[in-house]
C-alpha positions in Angstrom: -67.7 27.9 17.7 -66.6 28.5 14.0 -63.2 28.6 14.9 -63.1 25.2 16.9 -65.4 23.3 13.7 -62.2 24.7 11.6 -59.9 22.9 14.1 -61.7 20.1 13.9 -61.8 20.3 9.8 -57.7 20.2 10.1 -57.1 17.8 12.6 -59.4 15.4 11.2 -58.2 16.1 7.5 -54.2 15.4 9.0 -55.7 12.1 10.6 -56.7 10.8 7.5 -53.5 11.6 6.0 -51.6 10.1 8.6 -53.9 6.9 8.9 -54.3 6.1 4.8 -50.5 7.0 4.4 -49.6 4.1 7.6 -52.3 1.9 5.2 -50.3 2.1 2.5 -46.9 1.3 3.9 -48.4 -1.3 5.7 -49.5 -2.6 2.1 -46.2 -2.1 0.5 -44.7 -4.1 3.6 -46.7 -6.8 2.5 -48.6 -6.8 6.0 -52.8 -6.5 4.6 -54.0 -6.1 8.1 -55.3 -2.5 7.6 -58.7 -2.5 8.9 -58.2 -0.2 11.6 -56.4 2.0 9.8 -59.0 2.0 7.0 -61.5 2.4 9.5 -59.7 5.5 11.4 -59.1 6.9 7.9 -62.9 6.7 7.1 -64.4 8.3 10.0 -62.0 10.9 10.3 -63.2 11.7 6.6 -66.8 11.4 7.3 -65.9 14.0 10.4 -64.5 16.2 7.6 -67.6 16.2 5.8 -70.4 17.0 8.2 -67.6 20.0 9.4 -67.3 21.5 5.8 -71.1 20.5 5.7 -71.5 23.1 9.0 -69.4 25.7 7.9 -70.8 25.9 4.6 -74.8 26.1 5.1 -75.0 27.8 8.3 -76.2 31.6 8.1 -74.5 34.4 9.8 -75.4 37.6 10.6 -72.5 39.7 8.6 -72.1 41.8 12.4 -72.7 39.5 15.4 -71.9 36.3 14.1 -74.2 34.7 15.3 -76.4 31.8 13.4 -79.5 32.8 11.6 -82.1 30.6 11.1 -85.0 32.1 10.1 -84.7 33.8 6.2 -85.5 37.5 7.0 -83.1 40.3 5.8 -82.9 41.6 9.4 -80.7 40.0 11.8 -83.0 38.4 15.1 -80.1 39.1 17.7 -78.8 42.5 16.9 -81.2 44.0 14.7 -79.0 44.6 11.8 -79.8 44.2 8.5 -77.8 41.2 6.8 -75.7 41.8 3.9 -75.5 38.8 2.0 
């Protein structure tokens, strides 16, 4: 699961490049239609977020891999303790 939220992380990160950098030579055409694009560059961004967001405040256990939820020191699917 961690490895398709950091696929996600990318993708969405290159989407907003690609959709702010279309926004601004749209601009520099002189064309200020660039709702969509602003829009496509925003959620991408938002999707960005809540994925750093994920990766960064779920627990792990440091030898399954698995998410912890609880706060104990010992891990609730192997057994192990956690290192933190």
């Amino acid at each position: 699961m961690r490895k398709y939220i950091i696929g996600l992380s990318v993708i969405s990160i290159f989407i907003f490049a690609i959709a702010w950098g279309v926004m601004g030579l749209k601009l520099l055409d002189g064309d200020y239609d660039i709702t969509v694009c602003a829009y496509i560059g925003v959620i991408s961004l938002i999707l960005f977020f809540v994925s750093f967001l994920y990766l960064k405040f779920t627990r792990r256990c440091s030898h399954c891999g698995k998410i912890i939820q609880s706060g104990g020191t010992y891990c609730p699917h192997c057994g192990n303790k956690i290192e933190e």
